[in-house]
N, C-alpha and C positions, 0 to 999 in steps of 0.2 A: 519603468515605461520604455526606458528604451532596448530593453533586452525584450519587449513585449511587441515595439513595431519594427523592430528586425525579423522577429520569427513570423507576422504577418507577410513581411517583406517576401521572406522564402516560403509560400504558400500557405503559412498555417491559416486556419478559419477561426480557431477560439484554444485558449490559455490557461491552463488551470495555478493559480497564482498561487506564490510559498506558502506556506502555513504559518511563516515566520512573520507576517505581517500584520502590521496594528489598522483599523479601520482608517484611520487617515492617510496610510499610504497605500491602501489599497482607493479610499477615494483619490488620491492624487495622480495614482496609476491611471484609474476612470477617465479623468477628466484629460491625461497625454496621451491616451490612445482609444482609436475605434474597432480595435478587434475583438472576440467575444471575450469574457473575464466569467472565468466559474471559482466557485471559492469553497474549498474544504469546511463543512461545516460541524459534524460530525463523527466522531472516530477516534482511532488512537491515533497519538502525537509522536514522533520522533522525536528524540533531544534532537538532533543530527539532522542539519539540512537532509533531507530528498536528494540523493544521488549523489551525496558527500561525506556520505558513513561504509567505511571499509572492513568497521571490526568484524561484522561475523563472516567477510569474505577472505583475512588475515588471518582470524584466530581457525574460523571455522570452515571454511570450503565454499560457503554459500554465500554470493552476491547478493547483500540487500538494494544495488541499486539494479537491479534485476532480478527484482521480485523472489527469490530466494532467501530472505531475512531468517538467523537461526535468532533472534530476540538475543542477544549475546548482553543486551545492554538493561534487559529484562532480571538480574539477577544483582545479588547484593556483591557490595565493597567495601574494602579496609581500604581505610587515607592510611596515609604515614603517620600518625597519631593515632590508631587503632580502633577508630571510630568505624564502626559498622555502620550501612545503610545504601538503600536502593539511589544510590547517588545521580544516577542517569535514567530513572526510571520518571517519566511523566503522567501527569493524571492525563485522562482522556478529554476530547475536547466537547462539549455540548452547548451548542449557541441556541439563546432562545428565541422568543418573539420579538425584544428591542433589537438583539442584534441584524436577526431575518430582515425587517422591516428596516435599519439603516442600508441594511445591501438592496432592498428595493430601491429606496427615495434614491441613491446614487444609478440605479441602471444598470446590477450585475447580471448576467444574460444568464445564471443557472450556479446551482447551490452542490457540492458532492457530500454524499451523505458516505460510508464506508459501513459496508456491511457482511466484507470479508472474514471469517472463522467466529463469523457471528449464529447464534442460534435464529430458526426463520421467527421465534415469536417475537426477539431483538427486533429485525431488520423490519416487522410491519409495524411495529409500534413506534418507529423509529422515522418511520417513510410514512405513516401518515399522521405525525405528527406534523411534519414538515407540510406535510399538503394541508393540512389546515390552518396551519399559518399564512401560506400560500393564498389558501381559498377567503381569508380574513376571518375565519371562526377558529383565534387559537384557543387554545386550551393547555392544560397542563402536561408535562411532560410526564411518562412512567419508564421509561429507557433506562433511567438507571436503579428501576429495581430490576432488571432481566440482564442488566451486565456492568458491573459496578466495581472499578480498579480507583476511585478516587477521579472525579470532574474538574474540569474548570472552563474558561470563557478561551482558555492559549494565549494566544497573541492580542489578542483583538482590542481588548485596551491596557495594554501593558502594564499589568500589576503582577503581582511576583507569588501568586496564587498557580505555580504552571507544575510544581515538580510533587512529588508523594516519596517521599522519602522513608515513609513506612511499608507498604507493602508493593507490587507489580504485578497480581494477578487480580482474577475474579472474585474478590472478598464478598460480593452483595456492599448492603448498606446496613446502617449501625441500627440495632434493634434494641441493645440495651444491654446495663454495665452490672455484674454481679454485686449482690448485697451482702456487702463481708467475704463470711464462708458459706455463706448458705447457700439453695441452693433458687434461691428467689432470683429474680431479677427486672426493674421497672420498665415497661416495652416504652419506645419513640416513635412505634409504628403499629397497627393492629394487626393481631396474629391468629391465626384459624388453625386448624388440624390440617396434615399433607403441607405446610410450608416449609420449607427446606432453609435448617438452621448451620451457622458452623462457630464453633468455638475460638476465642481467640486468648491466646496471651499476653503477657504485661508487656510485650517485645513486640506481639503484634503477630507472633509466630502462630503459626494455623494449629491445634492441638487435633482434632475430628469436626465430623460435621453430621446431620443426621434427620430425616422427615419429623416432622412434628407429629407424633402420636397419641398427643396426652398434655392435656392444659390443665392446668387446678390455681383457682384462685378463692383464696382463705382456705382450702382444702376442696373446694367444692368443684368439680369437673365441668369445663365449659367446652364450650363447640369453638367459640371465638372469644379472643380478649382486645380490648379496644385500648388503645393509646393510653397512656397512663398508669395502664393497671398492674397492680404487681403479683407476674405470674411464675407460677412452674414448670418443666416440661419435664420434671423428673430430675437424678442423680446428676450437677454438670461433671462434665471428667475435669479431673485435677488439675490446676494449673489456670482455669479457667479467668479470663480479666473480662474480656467483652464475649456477645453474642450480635453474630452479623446474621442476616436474614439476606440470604443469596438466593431463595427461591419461592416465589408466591405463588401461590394455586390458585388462586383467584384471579388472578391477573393472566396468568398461564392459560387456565379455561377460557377464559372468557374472550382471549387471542383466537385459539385452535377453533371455538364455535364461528366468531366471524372471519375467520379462514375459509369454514365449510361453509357458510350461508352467504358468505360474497364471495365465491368463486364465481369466475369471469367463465363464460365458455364460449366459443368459437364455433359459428353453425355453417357445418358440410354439408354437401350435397353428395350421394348415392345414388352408383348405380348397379344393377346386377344383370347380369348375365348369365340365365341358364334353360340349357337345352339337350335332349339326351345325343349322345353320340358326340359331345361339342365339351369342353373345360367348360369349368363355370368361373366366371369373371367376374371380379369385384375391385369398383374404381371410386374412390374418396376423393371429394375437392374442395376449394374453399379459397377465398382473395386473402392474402396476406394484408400486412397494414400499408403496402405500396401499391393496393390494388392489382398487386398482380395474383394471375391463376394459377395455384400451384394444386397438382395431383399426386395420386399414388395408384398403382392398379398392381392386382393380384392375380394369379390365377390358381385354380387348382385342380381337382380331380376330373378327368374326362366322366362325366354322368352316363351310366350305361343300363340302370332299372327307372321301370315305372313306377309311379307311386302306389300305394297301395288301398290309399286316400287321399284326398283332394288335400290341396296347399294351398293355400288362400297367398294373392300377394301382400291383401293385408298384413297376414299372419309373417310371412319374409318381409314386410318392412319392419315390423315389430320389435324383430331379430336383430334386424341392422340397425334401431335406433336405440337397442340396450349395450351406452358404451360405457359403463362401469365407471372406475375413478377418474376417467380421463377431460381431459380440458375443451370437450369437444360434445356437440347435443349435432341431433341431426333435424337438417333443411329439409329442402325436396330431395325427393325420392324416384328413380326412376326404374322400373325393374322389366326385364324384358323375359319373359318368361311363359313358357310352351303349354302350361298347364297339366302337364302328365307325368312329367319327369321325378323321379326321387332327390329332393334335395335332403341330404344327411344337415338338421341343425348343429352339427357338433364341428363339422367341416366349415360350414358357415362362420363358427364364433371362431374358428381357427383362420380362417381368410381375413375377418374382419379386424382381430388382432393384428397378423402380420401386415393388414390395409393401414392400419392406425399407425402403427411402427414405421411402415415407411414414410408414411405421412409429417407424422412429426420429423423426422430426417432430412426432406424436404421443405419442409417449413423454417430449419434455421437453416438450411443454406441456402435458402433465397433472402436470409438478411446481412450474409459475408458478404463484403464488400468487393470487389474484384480489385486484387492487388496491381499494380503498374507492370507492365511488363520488365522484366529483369532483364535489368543493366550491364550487359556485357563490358566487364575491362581486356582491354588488350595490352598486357603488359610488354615488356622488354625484357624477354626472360635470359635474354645473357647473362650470364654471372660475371658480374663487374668487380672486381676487388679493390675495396676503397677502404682509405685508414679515417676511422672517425673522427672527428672533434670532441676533446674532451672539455667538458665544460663543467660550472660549479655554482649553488644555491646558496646564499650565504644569507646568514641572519644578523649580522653585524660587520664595523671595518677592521675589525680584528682578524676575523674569517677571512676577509676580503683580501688583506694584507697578506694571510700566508699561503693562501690560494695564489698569488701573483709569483709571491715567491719561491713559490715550487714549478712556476710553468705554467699556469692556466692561466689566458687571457679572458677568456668568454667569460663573465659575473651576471648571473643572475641576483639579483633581491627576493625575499620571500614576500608574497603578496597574499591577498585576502582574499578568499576562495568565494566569496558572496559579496557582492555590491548592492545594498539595500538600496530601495528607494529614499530614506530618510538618510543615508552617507554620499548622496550623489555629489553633494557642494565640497564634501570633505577633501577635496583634490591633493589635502598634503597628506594624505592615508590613501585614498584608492586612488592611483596615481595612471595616469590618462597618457603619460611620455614615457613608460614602463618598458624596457624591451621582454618581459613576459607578462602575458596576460594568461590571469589567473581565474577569470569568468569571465562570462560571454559580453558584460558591461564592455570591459577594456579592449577585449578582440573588435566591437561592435567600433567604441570611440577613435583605436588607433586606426582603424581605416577611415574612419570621418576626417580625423585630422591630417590624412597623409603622408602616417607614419611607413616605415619600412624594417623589413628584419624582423616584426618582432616571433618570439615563441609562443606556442599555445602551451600552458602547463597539462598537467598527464588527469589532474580531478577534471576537467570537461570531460571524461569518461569518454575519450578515442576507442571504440574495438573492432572497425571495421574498417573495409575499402570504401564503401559508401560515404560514412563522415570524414574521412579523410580528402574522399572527391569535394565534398563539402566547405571544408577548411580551406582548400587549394583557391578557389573561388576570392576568396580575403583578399585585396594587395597586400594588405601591411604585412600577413601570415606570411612566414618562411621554413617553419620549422613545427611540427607537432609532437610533442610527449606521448605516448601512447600509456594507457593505464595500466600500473602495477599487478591487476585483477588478472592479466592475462598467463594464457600457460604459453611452452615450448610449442604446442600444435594451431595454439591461435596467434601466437606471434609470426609463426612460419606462414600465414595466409594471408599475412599483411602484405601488399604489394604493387599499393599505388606507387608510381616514380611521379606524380603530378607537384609532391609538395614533399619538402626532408621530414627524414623519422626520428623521434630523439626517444632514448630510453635513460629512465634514472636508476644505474645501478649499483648505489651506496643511499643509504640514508635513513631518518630516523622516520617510517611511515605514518604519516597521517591520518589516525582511523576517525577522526570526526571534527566536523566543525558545528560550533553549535550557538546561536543565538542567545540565549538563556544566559545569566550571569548566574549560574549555581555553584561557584562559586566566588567569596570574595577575595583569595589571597594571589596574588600573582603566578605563583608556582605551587601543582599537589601531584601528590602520587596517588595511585591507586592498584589493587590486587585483588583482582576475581579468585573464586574459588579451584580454578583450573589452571593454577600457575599459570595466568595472564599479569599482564604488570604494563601500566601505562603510567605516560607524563605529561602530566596536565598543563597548559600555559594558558594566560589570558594575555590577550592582544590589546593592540593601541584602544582597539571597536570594541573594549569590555568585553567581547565574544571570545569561547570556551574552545582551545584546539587543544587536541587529545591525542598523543604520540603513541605509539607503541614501545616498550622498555629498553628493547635492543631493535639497534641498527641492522636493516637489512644489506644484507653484502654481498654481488654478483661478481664483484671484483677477480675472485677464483675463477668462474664460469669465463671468464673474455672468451678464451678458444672458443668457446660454444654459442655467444652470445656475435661474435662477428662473423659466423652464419646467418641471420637476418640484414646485415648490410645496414644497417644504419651510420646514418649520418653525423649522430652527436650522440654520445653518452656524458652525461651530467651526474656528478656526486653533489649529493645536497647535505650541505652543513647547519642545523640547528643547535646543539647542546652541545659539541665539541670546544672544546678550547684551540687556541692557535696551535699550541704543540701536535693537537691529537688532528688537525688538519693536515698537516704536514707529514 
C-alpha cells in the first residue's frame, strides 16, 4: 500500500496490483489506499515478478519487462540430479465467481482479463464470462476448453496448486486414458465428429494430434459420444497414454454464430455530392463514444455524362447503405444531387470504401490520448573527466571482509527485489535504514524516514532521462543503478547530471525473482536445452532467485565504459568465496 499511495502521489489515477498476491493483501492494500486497484484476473502467470525477469532479455535479446518476452521460461529442465521438467513453467490463472465477488464485497474499481495471442473465440468466451458475473447471472466457465496449459486460482489463496510441471503449452483438456493396447479409450468429456484431438505420451510428450472423423462405439458409428462411453476414433499412433481434446466444434460454432448475430454496429450519417462538371463527393460521419464528431470525406471523378436513365436518390442511398462486413449500418442520409448526371455505381462502392477506410482511421485516433508535451533536457554537455567510485554488493561478511581488504569502502547488502504487503513488519529482512534500495517500498520509506545517500538498485528498471528526472526528486536518492538490459547506444543517451549514475560491471546476473516456493531445497541448478545454466537460491522470504551460470564481466571494457561518465561502478558478489573476491 505504500508503494500504491506514492504512485497516486506522482499523478497516477488507478494500479494494476502483482499478481503475486493472496486476497488478503490485496483487501489490506483496499482498505490503506484510495487510488483505483484493478486486479489480474485471467491469463497466463509469470513465475517472475512483472518487470523482474531478465532471462529472455540475457539469454535472448528480448525484454520481457518490455513487452518482448521470448517465453525462455516456457521450456523444459534438468536439476542437477537429472530430473527433467517444466520447472518454471505455471498453469494459468482462472478466477471464478467466489473469487469475482470477494473483489467486489472489498471495492476493486476493475478486473484485467488477458487476451493477448489468444484466439478471438478465447477472448469472448472469456469476457463475457466475466460480465456475467459482473451482471450477477454467473454461469460456468468454457475458457479452458479454447485454451488449456493447466489452470489454477495463482495467488489468491495461497495453496501450492500454482506450477504444471508437466507440460507449458496448449495441451486442451483431458478427454481420456487408453485401454491397454487397444485402440478404445473411456471419454471425461462428450465428443462429436470435427473436434480436435491430440495424443499424448506416458511423459506427457505431444506424439500427433488430428479432427475427429470417425466415432464407433461397440463398433457401431456415432455422430456424438457422450461422457462415459467407451469410444473409438480409429488406429491411436503408437506410444499413445492419454488423449486431450484441444479443440471443440461445438463450442467453436456456437462462439463465431453469436460473433455474427451480436455484432454491435455504429450508425453514420451520409452525404453525397454530385453534379456534372463538379467531383463527386462523398462524406461519412458519426459521434464517437466521447460524443465527439468525427468524419471522413472523399472525393472522386469530375462527372462529365448524362445519365442515360433516370437515378433515383433512393436508388444512391441504397448504394451507400450496402456496407458489407463492416462495423458500421447507415443513419440519415443526405444526398444532393442534379438529377441528370451519370453516376458510375462501381465508382460509388470505390468512394464509399476508401470513405469507410478513412473513417475507421479517424475513429481510433480520436481515442489516442494526447501525449504531454516533451520535456526538453538541457544538459551540460562539457565533457567532464571524473574517476568513478568503485563500489561492491556483497552477500555475506566474508565478502565484506575482502571487499575492505582490497580497497573498496562503499558495501552495499544484497536486498529483496519485492516488498510484499504481507513482509511489511519484517523489518529485520526488508530493511527500511538500507543504503540500497531495492524496490520502490525502501526508496518510498527512506525518504519518509530522512534517510540520506541512499542507492536505487539497477531491477527498478532505470532506462531513460525521464526516470532518472524522477529519481532525482527523492531526498534520500543519491545515486541510481541503471539496468543491465541496456546496450552501448542506450547507455550513451543517458544524460541526466540531476542525480549520479551507477553501473554494475561484474556480477552473477539476476534473471528472476519469484514468489512461488517451487522449490524446497536451498540451493539447485538447472539447464535448458540451449546451453543455458542457472543457480537457483532461496532467500530469507522462502522466495525463488534465479542467477545466471557465469558471471557477467565489463571489467575488460573500463576504457570504453568510462565514456559514459558515471559516477560509481559496483561489482556485486554473490557465490564467490573470499579468495575469488579478492
Amino acid at each position: 500500500h505504500v508503494e500504491a499511495n506514492k504512485l497516486k502521489e506522482l499523478g497516477l489515477s488507478r494500479v494494476v496490483l502483482a499478481r503475486e498476491l493472496s486476497f488478503e493483501e490485496i483487501k489490506s492494500i483496499r482498505e490503506k489506499t484510495d487510488i483505483e486497484l484493478e486486479i489480474f484476473v485471467s491469463g497466463s502467470l509469470c513465475i517472475a515478478y512483472s518487470g523482474n525477469c531478465y532471462i529472455s532479455s540475457f539469454i535472448g535479446g528480448r525484454s520481457g519487462n518490455r513487452g518482448l518476452c521470448a517465453y525462455s521460461c516456457r521450456k523444459k529442465f534438468q536439476d542437477e540430479e537429472g530430473n527433467k521438467a517444466y520447472f518454471l513453467s505455471p498453469n494459468d490463472q482462472l478466477l471464478q465467481t467466489e473469487e469475482i465477488n470477494k473483489l467486489k464485497e472489498i471495492g476493486i474499481d476493475a478486473i484485467k482479463v488477458e487476451g493477448r495471442k489468444k484466439s478471438n473465440e478465447y477472448v469472448y468466451e472469456t469476457v463475457s464470462y466475466y460480465d456475467n458475473i459482473l451482471k450477477g447471472k454467473p454461469r460456468p466457465t468454457e475458457s479452458y476448453k479454447l485454451f488449456n496449459r493447466g489452470y489454477s486460482k495463482g495467488y489468491f489463496y495461497l495453496d501450492n496448486k500454482l506450477m504444471n510441471f508437466k507440460y507449458s503449452s496448449n495441451f486442451g483438456y483431458f478427454l481420456g486414458a487408453r485401454i491397454e493396447n487397444s485402440n478404445n479409450f473411456k471419454i471425461d468429456d462428450e465428443l462429436i465428429l470435427g473436434d480436435g484431438v491430440q495424443f499424448v505420451d506416458e511423459d506427457f510428450e505431444k506424439i500427433s494430434g488430428e479432427y475427429v472423423s470417425r466415432i464407433t462405439i461397440r463398433g457401431e458409428k456415432v455422430q456424438k459420444a457422450e461422457r462415459n462411453d467407451i469410444v473409438s476414433i480409429g488406429k491411436l499412433p503408437e506410444g499413445t497414454k492419454y488423449i486431450y481434446k484441444n479443440y471443440s466444434k461445438e463450442i467453436n460454432d456456437r462462439i463465431i454464430h453469436n460473433l455474427k448475430v451480436s455484432k454491435r454496429f455504429s450508425s453514420i450519417d451520409a452525404e453525397l455530392y454530385a453534379e456534372k462538371g463538379k467531383e463527386m463527393v462523398l462524406k461519412f460521419s458519426l459521434n464517437n463514444l466521447k460524443g465527439e464528431r468525427i468524419s471522413a470525406t472523399i472525393k472522386g471523378n469530375t462527372i462529365t455524362e448524362d445519365a442515360r436513365k433516370e437515378i433515383t436518390k433512393e436508388q444512391i442511398a441504397e448504394k451507400l447503405g450496402e456496407l458489407g462486413e463492416t462495423t458500421f449500418e447507415l443513419g440519415n442520409v443526405k444526398i444532393d444531387y442534379d438529377g441528370t448526371s451519370f453516376i458510375p455505381f462501381s465508382e460509388l462502392k470505390n468512394l464509399k470504401r476508401e470513405c469507410i477506410k478513412q473513417l475507421e482511421i479517424e475513429l481510433l485516433e480520436s481515442y489516442k490520448r494526447a501525449g504531454s508535451p516533451k520535456k526538453e533536457y538541457l544538459f551540460n554537455n562539457e565533457k567532464i573527466e571524473k574517476e568513478p567510485l568503485f563500489s561492491a554488493l556483497v552477500s555475506n561478511k566474508e565478502q565484506e571482509k575482502a571487499c575492505r581488504e582490497s580497497g573498496i569502502t562503499k558495501i552495499y547488502y544484497k536486498q529483496y527485489d519485492v516488498a510484499k504487503e504481507k513482509n511489511l513488519d519484517k523489518t529485520d529482512k526488508i530493511k527500511l535504514d538500507t543504503n540500497l534500495a531495492s524496490n520502490l517500498y525502501q526508496a518510498v520509506m527512506g525518504e519518509k524516514n530522512g534517510l540520506k545517500g541512499q542507492s536505487l538498485d539497477w531491477n527498478l528498471n532505470v532506462y531513460n532521462n525521464h526516470t532518472l528526472d524522477l529519481f532525482s526528486e527523492f531526498d534520500n536518492l543519491e545515486t541510481v543503478f541503471l539496468s543491465p538490459e541496456m546496450n552501448y547506444k542506450q547507455l550513451k543517451n543517458i544524460k541526466s547530471d540531476k542525480i549520479k549514475k551507477g553501473m554494475v560491471i561484474y556480477g552473477y546476473l539476476k534473471g528472476m525473482y519469484i514468489e512461488h516456493k517451487i522449490f524446497d531445497k536451498e540451493y539447485k541448478e538447472l539447464k535448458g536445452d540451449h546451453y543455458d545454466r542457472y543457480k537457483v537460491l532461496k532467500n530469507d522470504l522462502d522466495n525463488i532467485e534465479l542467477y545466471l551460470d557465469k558471471p557477467m564481466n565489463l571489467i575488460p571494457k573500463l576504457d570504453l565504459i568510462r565514456e559514459f561518465n558515471f559516477d560509481e561502478l559496483r561489482i556485486d558478489f554473490t557465490f564467490e568465496t573470499p579468495q575469488e573476491v579478492k
